[in-house]
C-alpha positions as CSV (number, residue, x, y, z in Angstrom):
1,X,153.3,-179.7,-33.6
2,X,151.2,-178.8,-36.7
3,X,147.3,-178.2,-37.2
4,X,145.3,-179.4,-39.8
5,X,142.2,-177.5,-41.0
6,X,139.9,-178.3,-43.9
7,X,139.4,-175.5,-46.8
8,X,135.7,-175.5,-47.2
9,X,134.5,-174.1,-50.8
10,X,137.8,-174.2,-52.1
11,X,138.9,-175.7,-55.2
12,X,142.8,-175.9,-55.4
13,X,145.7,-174.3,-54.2
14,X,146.1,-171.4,-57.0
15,X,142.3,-170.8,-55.1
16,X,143.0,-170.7,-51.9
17,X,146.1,-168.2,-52.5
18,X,143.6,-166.1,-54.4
19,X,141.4,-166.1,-51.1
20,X,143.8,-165.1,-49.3
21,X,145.2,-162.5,-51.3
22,X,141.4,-160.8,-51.3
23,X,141.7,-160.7,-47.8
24,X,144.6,-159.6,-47.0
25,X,143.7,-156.5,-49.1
26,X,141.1,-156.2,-47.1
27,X,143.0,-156.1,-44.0
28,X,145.1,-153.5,-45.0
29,X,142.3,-151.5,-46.6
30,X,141.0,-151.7,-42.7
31,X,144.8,-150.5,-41.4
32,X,145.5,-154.2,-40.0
33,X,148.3,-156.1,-41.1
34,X,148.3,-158.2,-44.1
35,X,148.9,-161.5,-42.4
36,X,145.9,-164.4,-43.7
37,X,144.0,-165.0,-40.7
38,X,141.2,-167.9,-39.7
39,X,139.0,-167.3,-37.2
40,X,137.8,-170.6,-35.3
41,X,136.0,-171.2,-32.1
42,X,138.7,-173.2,-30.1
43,X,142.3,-172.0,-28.8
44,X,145.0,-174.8,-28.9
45,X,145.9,-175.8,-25.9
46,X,149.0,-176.8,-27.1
47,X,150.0,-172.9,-28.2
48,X,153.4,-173.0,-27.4
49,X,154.0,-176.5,-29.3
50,X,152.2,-175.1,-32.6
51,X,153.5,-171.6,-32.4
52,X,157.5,-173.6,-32.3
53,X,157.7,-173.8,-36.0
54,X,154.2,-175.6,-36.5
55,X,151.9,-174.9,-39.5
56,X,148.4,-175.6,-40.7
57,X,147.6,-177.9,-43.3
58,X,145.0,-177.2,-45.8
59,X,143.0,-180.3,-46.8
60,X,141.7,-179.3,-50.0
61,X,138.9,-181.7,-52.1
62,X,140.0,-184.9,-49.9
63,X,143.5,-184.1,-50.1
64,X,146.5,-182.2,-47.5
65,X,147.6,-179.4,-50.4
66,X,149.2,-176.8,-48.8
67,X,150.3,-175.0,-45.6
68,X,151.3,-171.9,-43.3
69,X,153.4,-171.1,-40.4
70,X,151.2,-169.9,-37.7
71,X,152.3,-166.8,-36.2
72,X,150.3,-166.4,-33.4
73,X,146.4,-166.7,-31.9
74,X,144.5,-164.3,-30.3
75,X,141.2,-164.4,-28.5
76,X,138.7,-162.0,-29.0
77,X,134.7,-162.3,-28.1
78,X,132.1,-162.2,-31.2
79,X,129.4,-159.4,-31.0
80,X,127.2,-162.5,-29.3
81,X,129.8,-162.4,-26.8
82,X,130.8,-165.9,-28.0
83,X,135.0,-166.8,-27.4
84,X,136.8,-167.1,-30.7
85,X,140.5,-167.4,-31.3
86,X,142.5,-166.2,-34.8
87,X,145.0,-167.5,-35.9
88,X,147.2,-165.3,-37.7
89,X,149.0,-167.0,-40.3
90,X,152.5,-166.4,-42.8
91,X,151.7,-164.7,-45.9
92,X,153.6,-167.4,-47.5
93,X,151.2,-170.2,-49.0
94,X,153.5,-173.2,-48.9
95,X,152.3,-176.2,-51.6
96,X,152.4,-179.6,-50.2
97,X,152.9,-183.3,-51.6
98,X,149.3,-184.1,-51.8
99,X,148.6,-186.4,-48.8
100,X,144.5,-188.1,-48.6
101,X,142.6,-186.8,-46.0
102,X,139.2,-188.0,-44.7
103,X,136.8,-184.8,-43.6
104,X,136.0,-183.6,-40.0
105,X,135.0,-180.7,-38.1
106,X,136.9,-178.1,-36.6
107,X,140.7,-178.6,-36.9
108,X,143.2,-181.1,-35.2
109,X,146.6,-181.7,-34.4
110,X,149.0,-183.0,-36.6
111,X,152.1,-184.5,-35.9
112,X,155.2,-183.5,-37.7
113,X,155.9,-187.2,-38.5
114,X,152.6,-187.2,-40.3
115,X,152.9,-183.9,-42.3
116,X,153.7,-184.3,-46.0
117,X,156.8,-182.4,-47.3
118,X,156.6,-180.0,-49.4
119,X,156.5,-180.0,-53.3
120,X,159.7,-180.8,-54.5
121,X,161.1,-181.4,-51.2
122,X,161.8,-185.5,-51.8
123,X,163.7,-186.6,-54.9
124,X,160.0,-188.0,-56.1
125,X,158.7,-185.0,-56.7
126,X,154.8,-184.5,-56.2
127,X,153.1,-187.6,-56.3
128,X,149.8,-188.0,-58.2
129,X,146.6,-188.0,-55.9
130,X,145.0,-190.6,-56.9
131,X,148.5,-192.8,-57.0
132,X,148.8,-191.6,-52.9
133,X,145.3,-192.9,-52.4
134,X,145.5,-195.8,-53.8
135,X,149.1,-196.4,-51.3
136,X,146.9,-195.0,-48.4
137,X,144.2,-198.2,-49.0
138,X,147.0,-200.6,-49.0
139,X,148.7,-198.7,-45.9
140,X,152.0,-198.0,-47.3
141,X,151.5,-194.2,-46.9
């Protein structure tokens, strides 16, 4: 089992691995590890599904771009005392086929069967976004 998250403010892929490259200095600079983390309100209830080889997919500008193992989540309380989980993710910014995606809040499941593969991963290569929406309308993706 995967989970899909939206990348809000960011552009492309080459961005968000940018992001995440700030960070993780950051994380070392304050002696944690390196991995990319995303802090989020909810815990899967599904942990042990996602954390068996699942990933979250970026949707970036209206479109699944890229993903990363997930390593593990923990739970920690804000300085409101609000629950949060973080998910600490692979290091290892994986591009995707570019798959549509609508927006929504928070993140969801994703099921592996519909998870684009990654880029170069099918003989067809990366397929153009605006080609995959147009297949997406006429539901043959």
């Amino acid at each position: 089992m995967h989970l899909i998250k939206l990348a809000v403010g960011v552009e492309d892929f080459d961005h968000l691995a940018h992001l995440q490259q700030q960070r993780m200095a950051a994380y070392v600079a304050q002696g944690l590890s390196a991995n990319p983390r995303h802090v989020t309100r909810m815990k899967p209830k599904r942990e042990a599904e996602v954390l068996n080889g699942g990933s979250i997919y970026w949707v970036i500008k209206g479109a699944i771009r890229a993903r990363q193992e997930l390593l593990a989540f923990e739970s920690y309380s804000d300085d409101e005392g609000v629950k949060r989980c973080v998910m600490i993710l692979s290091p290892k910014l994986v591009a995707t086929q570019n798959r549509p995606h609508r927006a929504f809040q928070g993140w969801r499941y994703l099921d592996p069967a519909k998870a684009p593969p990654d880029v170069g991963s099918t003989p067809n290569g990366d397929m153009p976004l605006e080609l995959a929406r147009d297949l997406e309308e006429l539901g043959l993706l």
